[in-house]
C-alpha positions in Angstrom: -8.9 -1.7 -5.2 -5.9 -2.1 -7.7 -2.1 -1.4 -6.6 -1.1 0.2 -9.6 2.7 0.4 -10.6 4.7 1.5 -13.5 8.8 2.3 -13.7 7.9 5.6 -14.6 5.2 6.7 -11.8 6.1 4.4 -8.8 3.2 2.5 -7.0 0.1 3.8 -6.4 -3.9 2.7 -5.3 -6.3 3.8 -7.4 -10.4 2.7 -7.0 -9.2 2.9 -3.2 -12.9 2.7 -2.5 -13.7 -0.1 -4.0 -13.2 -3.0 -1.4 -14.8 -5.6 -3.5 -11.7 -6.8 -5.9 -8.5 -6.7 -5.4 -5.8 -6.7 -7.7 -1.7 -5.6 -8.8 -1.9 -3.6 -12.1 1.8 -3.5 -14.0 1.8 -1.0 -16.9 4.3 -0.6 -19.0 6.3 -2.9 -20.8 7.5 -5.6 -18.5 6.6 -8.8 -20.3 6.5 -11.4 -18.2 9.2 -10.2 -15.8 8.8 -9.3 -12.1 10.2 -6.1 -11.1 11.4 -5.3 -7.6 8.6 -3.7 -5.6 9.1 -2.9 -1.9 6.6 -4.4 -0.5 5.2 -6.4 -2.9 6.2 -10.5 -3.1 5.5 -12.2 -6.8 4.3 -15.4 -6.2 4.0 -16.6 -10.2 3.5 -14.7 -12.9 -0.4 -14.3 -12.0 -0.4 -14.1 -8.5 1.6 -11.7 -5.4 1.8 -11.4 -2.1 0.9 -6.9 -1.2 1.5 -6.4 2.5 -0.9 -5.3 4.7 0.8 -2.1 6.1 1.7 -0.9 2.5 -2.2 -0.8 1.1 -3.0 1.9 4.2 -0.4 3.7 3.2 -0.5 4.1 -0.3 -4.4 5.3 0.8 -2.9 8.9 2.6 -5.3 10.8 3.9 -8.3 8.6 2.3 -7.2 6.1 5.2 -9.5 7.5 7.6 -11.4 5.6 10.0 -14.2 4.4 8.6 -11.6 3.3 5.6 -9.9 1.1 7.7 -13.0 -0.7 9.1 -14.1 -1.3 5.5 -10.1 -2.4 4.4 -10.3 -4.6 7.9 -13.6 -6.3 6.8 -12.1 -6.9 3.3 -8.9 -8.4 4.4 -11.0 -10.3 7.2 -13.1 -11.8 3.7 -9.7 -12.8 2.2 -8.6 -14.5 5.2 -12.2 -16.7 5.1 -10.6 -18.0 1.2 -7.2 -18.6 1.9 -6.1 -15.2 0.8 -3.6 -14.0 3.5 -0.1 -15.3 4.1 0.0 -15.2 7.9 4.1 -15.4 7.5 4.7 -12.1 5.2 1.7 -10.6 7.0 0.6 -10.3 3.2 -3.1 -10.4 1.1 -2.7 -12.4 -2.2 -3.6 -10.5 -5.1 -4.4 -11.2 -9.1 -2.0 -9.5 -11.1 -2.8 -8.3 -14.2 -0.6 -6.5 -17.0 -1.1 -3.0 -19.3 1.0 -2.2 -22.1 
């Protein structure tokens, strides 16, 4: 599951079926900066905070059901390694960057 986002599209989830891996994708040409993202917290350059609420969302209509049992078991996995911040009701995610 990757939260994709890039100035020019906005932020999006692509391999929203794919509860395995979780990660922020920034393409474009943003260095090593952190843009604004609603919903999104940076905590380094290599790590950020995605909330909860937003990941559903950015599913639509592929958030069905049985989507949301398999995104509940996946952020119930994260939350067995450390993964959630409890205070930003947040999943920590690997960020990676595409020029």
């Amino acid at each position: 599951m990757i939260v994709e986002y890039s100035s020019g599209g906005g932020l999006r989830l692509t391999e929203a079926e794919d509860f395995r891996k979780f990660k922020v994708l920034l393409k474009g040409a943003f260095g090593t900066t952190r843009p604004y993202i609603d919903g999104l917290t940076f905590v380094d350059d290599d790590n950020a905070l995605v909330g909860m609420g937003m990941v559903p969302a950015l599913a639509g209509t592929m958030a069905n059901e049985q989507w949301r049992t398999r995104f509940n078991e996946m952020v119930a996995a994260a939350a067995k390694h450390g993964w959630l911040d409890a205070d930003s009701n947040a999943i920590r995610a690997h960020v990676e960057r595409q020029d």
